[in-house]
C-alpha positions, 0 to 999 in steps of 0.5 A, spaced: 507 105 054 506 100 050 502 095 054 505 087 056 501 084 051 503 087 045 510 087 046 510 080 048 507 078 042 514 081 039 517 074 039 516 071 033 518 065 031 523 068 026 527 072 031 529 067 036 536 064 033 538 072 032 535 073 039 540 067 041 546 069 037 544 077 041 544 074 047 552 069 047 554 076 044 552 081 048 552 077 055 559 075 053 562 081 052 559 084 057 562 078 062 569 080 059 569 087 061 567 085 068 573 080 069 578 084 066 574 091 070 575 087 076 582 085 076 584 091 073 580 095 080 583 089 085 590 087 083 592 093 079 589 100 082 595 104 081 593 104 073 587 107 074 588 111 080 584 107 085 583 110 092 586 106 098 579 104 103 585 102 107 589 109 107 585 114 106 590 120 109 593 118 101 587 120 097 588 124 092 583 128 087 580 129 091 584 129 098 580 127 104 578 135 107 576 135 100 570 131 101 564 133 103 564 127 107 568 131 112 563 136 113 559 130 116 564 128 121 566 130 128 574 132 129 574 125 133 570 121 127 575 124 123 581 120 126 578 115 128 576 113 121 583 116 118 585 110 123 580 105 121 580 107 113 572 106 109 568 101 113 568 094 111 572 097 104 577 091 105 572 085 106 571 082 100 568 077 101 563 081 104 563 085 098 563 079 093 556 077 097 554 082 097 553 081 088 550 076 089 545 079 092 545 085 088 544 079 081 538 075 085 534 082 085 537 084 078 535 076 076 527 077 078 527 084 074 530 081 068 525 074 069 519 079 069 522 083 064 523 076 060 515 074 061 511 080 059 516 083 053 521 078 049 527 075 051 531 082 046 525 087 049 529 085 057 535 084 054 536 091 051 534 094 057 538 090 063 545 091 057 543 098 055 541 100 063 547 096 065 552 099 060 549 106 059 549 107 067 557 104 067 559 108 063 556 114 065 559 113 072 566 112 069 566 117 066 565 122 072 569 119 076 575 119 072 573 125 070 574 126 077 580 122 079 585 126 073 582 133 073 580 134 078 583 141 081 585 143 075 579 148 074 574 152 079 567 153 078 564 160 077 563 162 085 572 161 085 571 154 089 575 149 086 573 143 082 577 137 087 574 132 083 567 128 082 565 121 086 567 114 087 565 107 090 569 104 095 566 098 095 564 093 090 566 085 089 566 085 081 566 091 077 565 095 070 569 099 067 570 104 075 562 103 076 561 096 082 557 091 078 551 092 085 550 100 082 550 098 075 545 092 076 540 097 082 540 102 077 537 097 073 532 094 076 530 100 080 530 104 072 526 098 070 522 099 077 519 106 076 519 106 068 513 099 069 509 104 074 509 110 070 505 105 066 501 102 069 499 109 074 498 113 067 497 107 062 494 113 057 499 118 057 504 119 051 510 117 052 514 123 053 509 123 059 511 117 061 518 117 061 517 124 066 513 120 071 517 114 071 524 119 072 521 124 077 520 117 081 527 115 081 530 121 082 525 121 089 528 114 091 535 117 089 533 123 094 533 119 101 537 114 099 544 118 096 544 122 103 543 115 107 549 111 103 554 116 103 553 116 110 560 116 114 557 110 117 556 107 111 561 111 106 558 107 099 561 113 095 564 119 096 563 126 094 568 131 091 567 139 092 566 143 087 558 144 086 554 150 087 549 148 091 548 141 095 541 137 096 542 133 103 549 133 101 549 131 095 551 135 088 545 137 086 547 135 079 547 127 082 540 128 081 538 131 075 544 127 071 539 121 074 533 124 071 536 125 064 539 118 064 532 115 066 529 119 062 532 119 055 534 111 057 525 110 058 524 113 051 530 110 047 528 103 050 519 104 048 523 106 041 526 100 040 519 096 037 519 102 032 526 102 030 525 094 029 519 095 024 523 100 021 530 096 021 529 090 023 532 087 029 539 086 027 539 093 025 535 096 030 540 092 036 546 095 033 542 103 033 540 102 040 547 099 043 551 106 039 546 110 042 548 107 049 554 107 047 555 115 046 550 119 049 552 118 056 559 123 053 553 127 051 549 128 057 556 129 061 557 135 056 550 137 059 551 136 066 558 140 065 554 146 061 548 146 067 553 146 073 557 152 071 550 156 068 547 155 075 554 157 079 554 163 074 547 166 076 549 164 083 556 168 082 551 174 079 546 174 085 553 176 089 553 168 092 561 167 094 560 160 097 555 153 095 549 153 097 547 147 101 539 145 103 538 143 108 542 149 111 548 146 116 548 139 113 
């Protein structure tokens, strides 16, 4: 990893009016997605489809028994919670401050990131993680939403759908605002150690590191916030082997992101030595903007590989560690 100082010295002079420009355009674009992604999530959610938190006897693709969170309840926890429907998945306000909280944490990453490596270097990656996790997010969850029970997988299970938030104030794209921001402070988190822990390994290296620590924190906090207690997301089955609940294709999908993300990032000042600032904004934001259909390809081709060689192994059913789960 390149070290703080080096990349600090990247703000020249000459690249501040460009770098002023790049910010009201990109932050103000990215503002206007999130105003017209969080009326068209609140007021309008027959066009996209949203599940009702309130009713979740109508939930469609997947229906509530085609959740893995139903295997996680008691009959009685289930009637219960067909009565009540998500937990605080209606109080808004709680919701909206929730943000609040969420774009304080996102805001002291963003001042650090701002500090030691320029104003473009912190915005990249705020806006790139941002976007490039948004984005990824939605494209499972519609993916989900519109297809799900229109294939199986190779063990002969249905595919009911993928996942989807029920909660969240203020919104990109299908994706809260709260997961595209913790995304990016944790993402931003574990790249920094990664170079500071291994401040000579190559960056190939690094990027690894720094992903495999993500992919720990998301290992004890997926399970937790999908709790039915909590019900942050809900999961669709489909997958051929499940981690403490989870589709195990959540955490390679958070490994890849990671990842290539940490290496587009560090590529950032060559790409300006080659291009120019302008120009390499303008890489950088089409790489963000198609890869993610790239890695969804990925993950797509994964599952059904792993669910082949399951099938050839004469497995009839998913496979869940911790068995019972």
């Amino acid at each position: 990893m390149m070290t703080e100082n080096s990349r600090s010295t990247r703000t020249k002079p000459t690249s501040l009016p460009y770098d002023r420009r790049f910010g009201v355009v990109a932050y103000g674009l990215l503002l206007l997605i999130i105003l017209f992604s969080t009326y068209l999530h609140h007021l309008q959610p027959q066009v996209l489809r949203v599940p009702d938190n309130g009713d979740p006897a109508a939930w469609h693709n997947p229906a509530l028994d085609e959740t893995v969170l139903v295997e996680r309840m008691t009959d009685t926890e289930k009637m219960q919670f067909l009565e009540e429907g998500v937990p605080f998945g209606e109080d808004l306000p709680a919701q909206f401050a929730a943000d609040l909280f969420t774009i304080l944490l996102g805001w002291i990453c963003f001042l650090h990131a701002r500090r030691h490596f320029g104003f473009w270097m912190a915005s990249c990656f705020l806006i790139g993680s941002f976007v490039f996790t948004g984005l990824e997010e939605t494209l499972w969850i519609l993916s989900g939403r519109f297809l799900g029970g229109m294939v199986n997988n190779p063990l002969g299970e249905t595919v009911t759908g993928a996942y989807w938030f029920t909660r969240g104030g203020c919104w990109f794209l299908e994706t809260p605002v709260v997961a595209c921001l913790g995304w990016f402070f944790i993402a931003y988190s574990c790249v920094l150690t990664a170079g500071k822990v291994f401040p000579r390994m190559g960056l190939w290296g690094r990027a690894f590191v720094g992903a495999m620590i993500a992919v720990g924190v998301d290992l004890w906090m997926d399970p937790i916030q999908t709790a039915p207690e909590i019900m942050a997301w809900v999961w669709g089955r489909g997958d051929v082997l499940y981690l403490f609940g989870i589709p195990h294709y959540n955490f390679l999908g958070w490994f890849l992101l990671i990842f290539l993300f940490a290496v587009l990032w560090e590529k950032l000042p060559q790409m300006e030595d080659r291009w120019g600032r302008p120009r390499a904004t303008i890489r950088f934001v089409s790489i963000i903007l198609t890869l993610p259909f790239g890695i969804l390809f990925c993950l797509w081709a994964w599952i059904y590989g792993v669910g082949l060689a399951f099938s050839l192994a004469g497995l009839e059913h998913a496979v869940s560690i911790p068995a019972g789960w």
